[in-house]
C-alpha positions as protocol buffer text, in pm:
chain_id: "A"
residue {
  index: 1
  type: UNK
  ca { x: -1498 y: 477 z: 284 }
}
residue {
  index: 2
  type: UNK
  ca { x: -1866 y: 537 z: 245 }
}
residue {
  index: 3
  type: UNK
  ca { x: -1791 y: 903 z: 145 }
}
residue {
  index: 4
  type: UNK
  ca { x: -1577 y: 759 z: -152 }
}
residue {
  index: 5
  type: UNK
  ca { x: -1871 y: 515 z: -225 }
}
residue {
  index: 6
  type: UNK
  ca { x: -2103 y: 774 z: -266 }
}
residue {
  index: 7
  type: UNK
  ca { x: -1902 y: 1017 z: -440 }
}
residue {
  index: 8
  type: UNK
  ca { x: -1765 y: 747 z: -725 }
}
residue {
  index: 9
  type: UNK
  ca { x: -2019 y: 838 z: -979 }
}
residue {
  index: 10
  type: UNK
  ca { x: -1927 y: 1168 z: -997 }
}
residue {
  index: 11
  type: UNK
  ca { x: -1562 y: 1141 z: -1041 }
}
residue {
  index: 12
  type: UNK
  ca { x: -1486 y: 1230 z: -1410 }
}
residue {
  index: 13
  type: UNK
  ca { x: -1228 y: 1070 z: -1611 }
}
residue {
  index: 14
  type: UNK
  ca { x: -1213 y: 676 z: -1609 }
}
residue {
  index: 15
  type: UNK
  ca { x: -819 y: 622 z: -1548 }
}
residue {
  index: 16
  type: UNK
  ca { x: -684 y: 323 z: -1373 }
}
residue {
  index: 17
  type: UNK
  ca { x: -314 y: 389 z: -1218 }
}
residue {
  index: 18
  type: UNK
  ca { x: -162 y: 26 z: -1106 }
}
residue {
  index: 19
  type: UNK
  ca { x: 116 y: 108 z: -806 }
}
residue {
  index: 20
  type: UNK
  ca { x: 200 y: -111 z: -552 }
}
residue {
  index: 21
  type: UNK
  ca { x: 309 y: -104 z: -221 }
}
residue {
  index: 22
  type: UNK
  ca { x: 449 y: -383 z: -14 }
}
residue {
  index: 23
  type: UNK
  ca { x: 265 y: -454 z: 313 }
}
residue {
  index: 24
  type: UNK
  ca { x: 346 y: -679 z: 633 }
}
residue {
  index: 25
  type: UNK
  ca { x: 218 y: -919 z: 833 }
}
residue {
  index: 26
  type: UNK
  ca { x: 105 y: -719 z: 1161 }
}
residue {
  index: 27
  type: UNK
  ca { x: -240 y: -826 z: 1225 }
}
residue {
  index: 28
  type: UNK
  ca { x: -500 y: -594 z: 1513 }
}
residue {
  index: 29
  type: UNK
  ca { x: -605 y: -701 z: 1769 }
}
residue {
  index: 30
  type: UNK
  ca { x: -969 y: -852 z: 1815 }
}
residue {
  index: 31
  type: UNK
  ca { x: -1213 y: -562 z: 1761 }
}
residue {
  index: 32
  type: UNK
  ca { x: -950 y: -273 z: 1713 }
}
residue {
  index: 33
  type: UNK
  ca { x: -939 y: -48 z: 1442 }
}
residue {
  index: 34
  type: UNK
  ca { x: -614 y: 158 z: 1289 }
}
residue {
  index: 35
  type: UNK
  ca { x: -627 y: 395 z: 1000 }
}
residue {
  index: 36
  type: UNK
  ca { x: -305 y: 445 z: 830 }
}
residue {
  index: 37
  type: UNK
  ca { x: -285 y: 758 z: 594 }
}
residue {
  index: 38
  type: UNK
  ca { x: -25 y: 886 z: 323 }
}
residue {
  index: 39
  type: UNK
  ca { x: -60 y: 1235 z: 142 }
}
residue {
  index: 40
  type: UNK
  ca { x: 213 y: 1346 z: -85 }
}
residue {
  index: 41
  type: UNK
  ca { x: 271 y: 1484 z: -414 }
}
residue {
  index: 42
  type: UNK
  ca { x: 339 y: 1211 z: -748 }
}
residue {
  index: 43
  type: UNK
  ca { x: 541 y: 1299 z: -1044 }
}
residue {
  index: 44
  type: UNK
  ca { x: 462 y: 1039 z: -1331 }
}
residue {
  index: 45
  type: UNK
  ca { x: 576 y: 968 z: -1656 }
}
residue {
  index: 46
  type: UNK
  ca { x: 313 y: 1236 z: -1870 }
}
residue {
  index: 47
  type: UNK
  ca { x: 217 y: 1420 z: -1555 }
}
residue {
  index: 48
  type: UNK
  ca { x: 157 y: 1473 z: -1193 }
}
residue {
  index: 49
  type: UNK
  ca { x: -60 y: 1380 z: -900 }
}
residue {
  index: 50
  type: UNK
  ca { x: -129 y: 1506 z: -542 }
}
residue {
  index: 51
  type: UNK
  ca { x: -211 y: 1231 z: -349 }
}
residue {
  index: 52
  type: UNK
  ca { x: -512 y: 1285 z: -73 }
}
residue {
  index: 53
  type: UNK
  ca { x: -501 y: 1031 z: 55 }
}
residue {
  index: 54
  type: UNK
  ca { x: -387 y: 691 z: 49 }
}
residue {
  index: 55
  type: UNK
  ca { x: -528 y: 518 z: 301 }
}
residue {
  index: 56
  type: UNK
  ca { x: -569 y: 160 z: 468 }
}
residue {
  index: 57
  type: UNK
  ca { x: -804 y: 87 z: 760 }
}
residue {
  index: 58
  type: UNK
  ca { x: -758 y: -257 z: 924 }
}
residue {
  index: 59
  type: UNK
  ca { x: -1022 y: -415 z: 1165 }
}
residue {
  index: 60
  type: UNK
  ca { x: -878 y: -705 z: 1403 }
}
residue {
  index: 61
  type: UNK
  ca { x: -1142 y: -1015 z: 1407 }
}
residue {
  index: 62
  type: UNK
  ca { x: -931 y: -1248 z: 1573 }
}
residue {
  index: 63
  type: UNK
  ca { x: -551 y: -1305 z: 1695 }
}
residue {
  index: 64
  type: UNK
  ca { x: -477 y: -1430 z: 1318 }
}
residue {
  index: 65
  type: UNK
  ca { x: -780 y: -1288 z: 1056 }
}
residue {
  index: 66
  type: UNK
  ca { x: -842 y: -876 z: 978 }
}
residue {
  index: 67
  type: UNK
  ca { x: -1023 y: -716 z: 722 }
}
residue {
  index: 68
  type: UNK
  ca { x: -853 y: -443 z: 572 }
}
residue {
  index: 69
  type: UNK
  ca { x: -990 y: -199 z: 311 }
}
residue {
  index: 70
  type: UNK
  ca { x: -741 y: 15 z: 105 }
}
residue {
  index: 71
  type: UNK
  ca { x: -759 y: 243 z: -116 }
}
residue {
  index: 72
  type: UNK
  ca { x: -647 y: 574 z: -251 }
}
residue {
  index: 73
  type: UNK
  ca { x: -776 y: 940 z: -436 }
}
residue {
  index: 74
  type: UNK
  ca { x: -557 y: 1143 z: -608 }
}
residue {
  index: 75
  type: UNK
  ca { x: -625 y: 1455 z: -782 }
}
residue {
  index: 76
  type: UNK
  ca { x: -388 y: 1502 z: -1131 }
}
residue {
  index: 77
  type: UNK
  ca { x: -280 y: 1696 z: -1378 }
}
residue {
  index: 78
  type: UNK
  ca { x: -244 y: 1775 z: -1752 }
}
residue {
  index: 79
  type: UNK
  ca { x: 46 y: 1600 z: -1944 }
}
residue {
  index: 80
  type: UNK
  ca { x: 327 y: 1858 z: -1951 }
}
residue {
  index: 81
  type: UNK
  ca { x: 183 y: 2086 z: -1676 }
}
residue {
  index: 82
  type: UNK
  ca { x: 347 y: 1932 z: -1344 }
}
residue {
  index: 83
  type: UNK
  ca { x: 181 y: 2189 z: -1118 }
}
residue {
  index: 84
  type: UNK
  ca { x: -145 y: 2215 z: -1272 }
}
residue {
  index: 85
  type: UNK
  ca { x: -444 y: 1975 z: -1110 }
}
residue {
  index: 86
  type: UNK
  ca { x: -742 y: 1944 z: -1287 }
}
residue {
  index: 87
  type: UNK
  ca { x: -884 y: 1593 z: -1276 }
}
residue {
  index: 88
  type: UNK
  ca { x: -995 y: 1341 z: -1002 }
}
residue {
  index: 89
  type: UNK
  ca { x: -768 y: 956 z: -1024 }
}
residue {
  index: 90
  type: UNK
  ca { x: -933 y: 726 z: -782 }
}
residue {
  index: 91
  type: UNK
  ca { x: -772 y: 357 z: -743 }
}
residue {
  index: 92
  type: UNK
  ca { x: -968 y: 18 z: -727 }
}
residue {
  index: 93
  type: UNK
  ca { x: -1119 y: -1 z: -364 }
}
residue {
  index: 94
  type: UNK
  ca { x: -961 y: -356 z: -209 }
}
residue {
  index: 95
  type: UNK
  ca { x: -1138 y: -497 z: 77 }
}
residue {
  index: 96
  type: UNK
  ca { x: -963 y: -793 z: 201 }
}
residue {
  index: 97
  type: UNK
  ca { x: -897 y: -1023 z: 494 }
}
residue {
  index: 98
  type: UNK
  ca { x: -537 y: -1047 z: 588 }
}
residue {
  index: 99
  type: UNK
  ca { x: -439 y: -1448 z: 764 }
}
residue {
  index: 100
  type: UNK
  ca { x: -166 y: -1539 z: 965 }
}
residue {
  index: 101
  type: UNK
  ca { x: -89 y: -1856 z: 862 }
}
residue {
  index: 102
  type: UNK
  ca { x: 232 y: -1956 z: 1023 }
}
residue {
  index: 103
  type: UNK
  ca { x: 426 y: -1778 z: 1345 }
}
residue {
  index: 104
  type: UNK
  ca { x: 733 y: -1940 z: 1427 }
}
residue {
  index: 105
  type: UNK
  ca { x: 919 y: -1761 z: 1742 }
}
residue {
  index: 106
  type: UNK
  ca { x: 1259 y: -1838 z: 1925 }
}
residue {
  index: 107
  type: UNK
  ca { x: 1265 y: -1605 z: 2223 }
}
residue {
  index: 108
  type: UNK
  ca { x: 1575 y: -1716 z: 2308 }
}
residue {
  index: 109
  type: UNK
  ca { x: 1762 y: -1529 z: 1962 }
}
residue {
  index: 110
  type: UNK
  ca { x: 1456 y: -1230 z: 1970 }
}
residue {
  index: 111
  type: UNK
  ca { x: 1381 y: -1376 z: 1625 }
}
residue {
  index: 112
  type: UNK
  ca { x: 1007 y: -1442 z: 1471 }
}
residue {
  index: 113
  type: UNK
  ca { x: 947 y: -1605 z: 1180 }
}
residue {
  index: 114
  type: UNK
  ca { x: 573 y: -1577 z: 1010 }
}
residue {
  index: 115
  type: UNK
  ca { x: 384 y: -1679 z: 684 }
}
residue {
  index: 116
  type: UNK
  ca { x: 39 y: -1543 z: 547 }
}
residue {
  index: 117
  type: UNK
  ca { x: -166 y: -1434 z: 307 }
}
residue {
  index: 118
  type: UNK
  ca { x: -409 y: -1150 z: 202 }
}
residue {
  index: 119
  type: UNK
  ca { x: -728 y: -1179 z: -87 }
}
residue {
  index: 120
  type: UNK
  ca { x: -999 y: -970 z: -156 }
}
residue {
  index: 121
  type: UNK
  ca { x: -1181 y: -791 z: -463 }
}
residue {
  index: 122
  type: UNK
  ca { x: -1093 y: -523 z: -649 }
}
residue {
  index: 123
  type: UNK
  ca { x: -1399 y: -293 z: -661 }
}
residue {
  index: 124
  type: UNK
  ca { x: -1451 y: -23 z: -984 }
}
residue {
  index: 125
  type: UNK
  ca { x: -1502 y: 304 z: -744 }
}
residue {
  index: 126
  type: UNK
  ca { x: -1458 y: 518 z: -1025 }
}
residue {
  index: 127
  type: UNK
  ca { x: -1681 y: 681 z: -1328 }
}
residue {
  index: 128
  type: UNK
  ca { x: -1678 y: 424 z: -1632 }
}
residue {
  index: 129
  type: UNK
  ca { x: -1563 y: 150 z: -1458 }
}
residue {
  index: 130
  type: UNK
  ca { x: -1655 y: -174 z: -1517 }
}
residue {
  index: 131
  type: UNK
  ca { x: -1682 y: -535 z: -1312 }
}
residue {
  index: 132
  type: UNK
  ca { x: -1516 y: -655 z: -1024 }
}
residue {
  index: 133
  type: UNK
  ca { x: -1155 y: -743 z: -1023 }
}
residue {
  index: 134
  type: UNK
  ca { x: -954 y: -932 z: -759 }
}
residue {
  index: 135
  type: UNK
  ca { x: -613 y: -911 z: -577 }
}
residue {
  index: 136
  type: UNK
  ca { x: -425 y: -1151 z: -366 }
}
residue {
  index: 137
  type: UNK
  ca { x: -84 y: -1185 z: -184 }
}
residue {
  index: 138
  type: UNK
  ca { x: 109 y: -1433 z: -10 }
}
residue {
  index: 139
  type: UNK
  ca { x: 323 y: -1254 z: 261 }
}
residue {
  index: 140
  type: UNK
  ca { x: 636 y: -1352 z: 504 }
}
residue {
  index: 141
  type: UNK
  ca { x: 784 y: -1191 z: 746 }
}
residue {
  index: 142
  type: UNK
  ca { x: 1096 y: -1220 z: 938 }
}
residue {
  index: 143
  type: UNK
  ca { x: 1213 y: -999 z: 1296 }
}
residue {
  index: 144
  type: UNK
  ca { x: 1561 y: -1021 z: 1342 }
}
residue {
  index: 145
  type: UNK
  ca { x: 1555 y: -816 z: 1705 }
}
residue {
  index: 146
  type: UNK
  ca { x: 1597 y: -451 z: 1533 }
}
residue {
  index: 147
  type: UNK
  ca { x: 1591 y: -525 z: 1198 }
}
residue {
  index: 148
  type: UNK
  ca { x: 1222 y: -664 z: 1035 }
}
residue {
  index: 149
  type: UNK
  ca { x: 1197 y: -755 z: 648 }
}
residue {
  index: 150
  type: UNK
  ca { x: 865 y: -832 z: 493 }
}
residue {
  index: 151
  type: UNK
  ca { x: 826 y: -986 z: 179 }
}
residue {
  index: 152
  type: UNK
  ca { x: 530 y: -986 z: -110 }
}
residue {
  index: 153
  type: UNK
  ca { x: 415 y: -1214 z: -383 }
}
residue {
  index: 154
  type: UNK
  ca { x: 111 y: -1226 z: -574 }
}
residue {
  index: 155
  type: UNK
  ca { x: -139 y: -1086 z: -826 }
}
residue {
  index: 156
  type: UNK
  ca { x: -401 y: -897 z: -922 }
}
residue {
  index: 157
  type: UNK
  ca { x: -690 y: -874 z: -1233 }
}
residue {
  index: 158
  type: UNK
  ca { x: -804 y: -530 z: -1180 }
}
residue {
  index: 159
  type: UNK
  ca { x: -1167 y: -374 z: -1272 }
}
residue {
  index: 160
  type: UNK
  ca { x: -1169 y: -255 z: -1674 }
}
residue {
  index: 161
  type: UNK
  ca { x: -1122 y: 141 z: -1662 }
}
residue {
  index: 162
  type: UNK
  ca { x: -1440 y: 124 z: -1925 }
}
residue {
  index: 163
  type: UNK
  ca { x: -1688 y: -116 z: -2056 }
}
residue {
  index: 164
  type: UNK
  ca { x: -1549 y: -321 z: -2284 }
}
residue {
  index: 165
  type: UNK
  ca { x: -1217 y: -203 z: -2280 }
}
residue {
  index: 166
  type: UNK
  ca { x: -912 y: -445 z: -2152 }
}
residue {
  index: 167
  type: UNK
  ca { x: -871 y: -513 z: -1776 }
}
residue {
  index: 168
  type: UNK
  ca { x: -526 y: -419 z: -1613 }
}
residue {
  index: 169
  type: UNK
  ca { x: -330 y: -761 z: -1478 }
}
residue {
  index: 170
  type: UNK
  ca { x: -3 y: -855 z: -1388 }
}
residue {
  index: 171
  type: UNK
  ca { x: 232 y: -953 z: -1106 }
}
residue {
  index: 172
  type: UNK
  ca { x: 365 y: -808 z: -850 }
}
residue {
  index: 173
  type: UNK
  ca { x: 642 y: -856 z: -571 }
}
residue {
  index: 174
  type: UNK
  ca { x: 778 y: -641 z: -303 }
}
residue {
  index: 175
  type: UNK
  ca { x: 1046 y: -654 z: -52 }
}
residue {
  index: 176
  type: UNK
  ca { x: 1073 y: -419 z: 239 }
}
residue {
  index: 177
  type: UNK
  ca { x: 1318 y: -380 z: 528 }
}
residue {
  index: 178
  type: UNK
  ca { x: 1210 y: -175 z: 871 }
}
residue {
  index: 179
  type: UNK
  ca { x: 1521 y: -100 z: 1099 }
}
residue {
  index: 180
  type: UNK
  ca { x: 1526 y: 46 z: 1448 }
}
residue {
  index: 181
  type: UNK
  ca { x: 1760 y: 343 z: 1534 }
}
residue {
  index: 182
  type: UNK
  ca { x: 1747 y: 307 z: 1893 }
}
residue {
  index: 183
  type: UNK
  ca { x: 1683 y: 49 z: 2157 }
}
residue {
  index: 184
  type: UNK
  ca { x: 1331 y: 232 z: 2226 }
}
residue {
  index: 185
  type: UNK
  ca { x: 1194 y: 212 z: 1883 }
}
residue {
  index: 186
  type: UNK
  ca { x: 1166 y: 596 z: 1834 }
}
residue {
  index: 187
  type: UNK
  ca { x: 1350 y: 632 z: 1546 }
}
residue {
  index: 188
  type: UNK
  ca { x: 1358 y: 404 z: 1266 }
}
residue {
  index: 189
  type: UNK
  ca { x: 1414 y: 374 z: 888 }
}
residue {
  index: 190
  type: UNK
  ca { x: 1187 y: 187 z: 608 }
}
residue {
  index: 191
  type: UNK
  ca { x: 1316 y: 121 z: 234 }
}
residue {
  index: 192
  type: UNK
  ca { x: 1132 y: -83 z: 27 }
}
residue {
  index: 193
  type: UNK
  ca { x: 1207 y: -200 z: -368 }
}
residue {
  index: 194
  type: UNK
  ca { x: 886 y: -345 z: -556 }
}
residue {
  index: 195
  type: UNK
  ca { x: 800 y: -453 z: -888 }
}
residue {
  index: 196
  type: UNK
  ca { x: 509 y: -512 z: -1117 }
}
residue {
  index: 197
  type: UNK
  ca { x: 542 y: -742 z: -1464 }
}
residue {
  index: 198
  type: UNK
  ca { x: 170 y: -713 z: -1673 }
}
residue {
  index: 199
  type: UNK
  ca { x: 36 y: -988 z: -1828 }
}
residue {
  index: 200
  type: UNK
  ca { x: -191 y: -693 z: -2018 }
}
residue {
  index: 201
  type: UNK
  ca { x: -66 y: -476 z: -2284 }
}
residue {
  index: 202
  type: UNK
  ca { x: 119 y: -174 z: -1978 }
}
residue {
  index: 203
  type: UNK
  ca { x: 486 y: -108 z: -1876 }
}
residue {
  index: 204
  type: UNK
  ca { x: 644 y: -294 z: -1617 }
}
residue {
  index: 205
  type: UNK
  ca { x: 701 y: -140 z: -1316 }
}
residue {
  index: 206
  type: UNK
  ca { x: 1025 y: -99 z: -1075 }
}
residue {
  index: 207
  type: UNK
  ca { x: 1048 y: 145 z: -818 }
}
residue {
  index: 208
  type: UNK
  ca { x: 1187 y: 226 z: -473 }
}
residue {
  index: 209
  type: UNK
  ca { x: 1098 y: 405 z: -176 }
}
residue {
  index: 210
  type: UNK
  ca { x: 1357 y: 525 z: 139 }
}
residue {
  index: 211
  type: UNK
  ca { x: 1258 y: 724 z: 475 }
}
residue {
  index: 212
  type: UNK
  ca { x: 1284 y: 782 z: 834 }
}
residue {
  index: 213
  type: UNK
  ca { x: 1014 y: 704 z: 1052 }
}
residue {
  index: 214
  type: UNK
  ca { x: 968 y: 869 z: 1384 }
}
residue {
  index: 215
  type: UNK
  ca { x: 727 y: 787 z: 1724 }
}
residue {
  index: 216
  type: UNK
  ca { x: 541 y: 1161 z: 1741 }
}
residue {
  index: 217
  type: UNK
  ca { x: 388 y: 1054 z: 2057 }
}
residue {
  index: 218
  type: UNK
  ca { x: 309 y: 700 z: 2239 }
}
residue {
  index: 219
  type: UNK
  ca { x: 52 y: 650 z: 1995 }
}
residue {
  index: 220
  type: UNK
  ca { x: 154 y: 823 z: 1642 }
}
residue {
  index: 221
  type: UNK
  ca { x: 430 y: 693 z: 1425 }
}
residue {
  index: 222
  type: UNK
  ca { x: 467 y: 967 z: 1116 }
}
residue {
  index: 223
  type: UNK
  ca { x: 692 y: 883 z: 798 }
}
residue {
  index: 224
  type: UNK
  ca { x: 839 y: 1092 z: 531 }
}
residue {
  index: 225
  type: UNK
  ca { x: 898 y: 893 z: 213 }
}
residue {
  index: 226
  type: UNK
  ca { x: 1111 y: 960 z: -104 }
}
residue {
  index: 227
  type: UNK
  ca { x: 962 y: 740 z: -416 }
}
residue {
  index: 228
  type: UNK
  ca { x: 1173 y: 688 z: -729 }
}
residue {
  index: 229
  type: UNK
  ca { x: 1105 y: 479 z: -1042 }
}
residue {
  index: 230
  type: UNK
  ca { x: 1338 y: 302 z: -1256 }
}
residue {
  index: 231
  type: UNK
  ca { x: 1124 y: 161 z: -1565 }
}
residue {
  index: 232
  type: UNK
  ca { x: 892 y: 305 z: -1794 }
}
residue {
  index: 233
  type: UNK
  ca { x: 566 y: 223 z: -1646 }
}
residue {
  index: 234
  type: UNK
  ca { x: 697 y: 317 z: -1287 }
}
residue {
  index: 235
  type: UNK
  ca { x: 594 y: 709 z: -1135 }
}
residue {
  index: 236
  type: UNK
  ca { x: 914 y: 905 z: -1223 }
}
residue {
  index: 237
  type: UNK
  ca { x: 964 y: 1017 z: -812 }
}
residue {
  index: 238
  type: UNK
  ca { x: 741 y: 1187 z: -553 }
}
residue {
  index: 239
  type: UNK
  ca { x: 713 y: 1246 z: -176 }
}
residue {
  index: 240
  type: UNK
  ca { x: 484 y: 1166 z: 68 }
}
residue {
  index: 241
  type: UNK
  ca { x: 420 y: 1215 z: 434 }
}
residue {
  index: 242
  type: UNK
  ca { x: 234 y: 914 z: 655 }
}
residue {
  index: 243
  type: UNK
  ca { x: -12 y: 910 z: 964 }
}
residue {
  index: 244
  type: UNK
  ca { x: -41 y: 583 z: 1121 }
}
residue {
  index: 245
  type: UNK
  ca { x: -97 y: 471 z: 1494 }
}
residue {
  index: 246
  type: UNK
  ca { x: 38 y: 201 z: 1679 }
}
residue {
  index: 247
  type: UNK
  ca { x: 64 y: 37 z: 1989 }
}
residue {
  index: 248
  type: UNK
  ca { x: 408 y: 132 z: 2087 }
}
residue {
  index: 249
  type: UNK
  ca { x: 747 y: 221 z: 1905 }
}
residue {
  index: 250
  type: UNK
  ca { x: 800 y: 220 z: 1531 }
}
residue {
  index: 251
  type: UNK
  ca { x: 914 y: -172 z: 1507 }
}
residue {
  index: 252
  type: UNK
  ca { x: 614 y: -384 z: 1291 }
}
residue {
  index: 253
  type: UNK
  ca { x: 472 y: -657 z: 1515 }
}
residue {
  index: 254
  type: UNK
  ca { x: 522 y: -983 z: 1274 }
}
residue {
  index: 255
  type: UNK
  ca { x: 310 y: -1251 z: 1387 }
}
């Protein structure tokens, strides 16, 4: 994070790229850390993007507060030249606390039922950007034994991609369902389907993402995700392969 700090003044071409990606409601525990990481390639409307990386890094405070920090680089292309990379695209930095709110759980049916939320600013890590923005989400989740869905609503006034010019803001929702293969949790599949309607002058946004998810070792979950958009402000399709750690199996703790 400090790296992309230091290194924001020198990225070139002011460009703010709005995408959103569901998250869930598992929380760290007190005074653990977990770095999740995406890299993948991005085909968009005008052109393309190698993603490297998105990332989020959560820090557990207590049994119901983290701060996360998320963010992503990406390094794109000219408009009808797919495969040719020539310009840095950073996104908005978001530091945030995530809160569980609510955690409802009936051992007896292996169901959980939880409500929170997540709010933070939106910081302007890239050249020509200008103020602070700000993000927030209001998140449920529900664990159904095998089967986990996690649900998204909220908003977001992002930084301006140059002084004076208008600031990117809209709403955005996101639905995802996580469902174990296998009594052990080493095999799993993720689909998600999420949305984004601007209040600014940009293209709404409807896209969808499917994959298998598989437990590498007792510590390393890795993903492999197809992306595909459906309207015209959405990333035509892409792939992308995750890194991200976790205490055991591929099932998302909900609490």
């Amino acid at each position: 994070v400090l790296v992309l700090l230091v290194a924001a003044p020198a990225w070139a071409r002011p460009h703010v790229r709005r995408h959103f990606e569901p998250t869930d409601l598992e929380l760290e525990e007190p005074g653990t850390t977990e770095l999740d990481l995406e890299v993948g390639y991005i085909r968009g409307q005008d052109a393309a993007r190698v993603v490297v990386p998105d990332f989020e890094l959560d820090l557990g405070l207590t049994k119901w507060l983290e701060v996360d920090i998320d963010g992503a680089y990406a390094i794109e292309g000219a408009p009808g030249k797919p495969f040719s990379f020539d310009h840095e695209l950073p996104d908005p930095l978001w530091p945030s606390f995530k809160a569980g709110v609510v955690d409802l759980v009936d051992e007896e049916a292996s169901r959980t039922y939880a409500v929170g939320a997540q709010l933070g600013p939106k910081l302007p890590t890239y050249s020509g950007g200008h103020g602070f923005g700000v993000e927030g989400l209001l998140l449920g989740g529900v664990s159904l034994g095998a089967t986990q869905f996690s649900f998204n609503l909220g908003g977001f006034v992002d930084p301006a991609p140059a002084r004076g010019s208008p600031r990117p803001i809209g709403v955005e929702s996101g639905i995802t369902w996580d469902q174990d293969l296998d009594s052990a949790g080493h095999y799993a599949i993720s689909t998600d389907l999420s949305g984004v309607v601007f209040v600014s002058d940009d293209p709404a946004q409807l896209q969808a993402a499917f994959g298998p998810v598989v437990e590498a070792t007792s510590w390393l979950d890795l993903s492999l995700t197809g992306l595909v958009g459906f309207l015209p402000g959405s990333d035509r399709y892409g792939v992308v392969f995750g890194f991200s750690p976790h205490r055991g199996g591929c099932k998302p703790e909900q609490r």
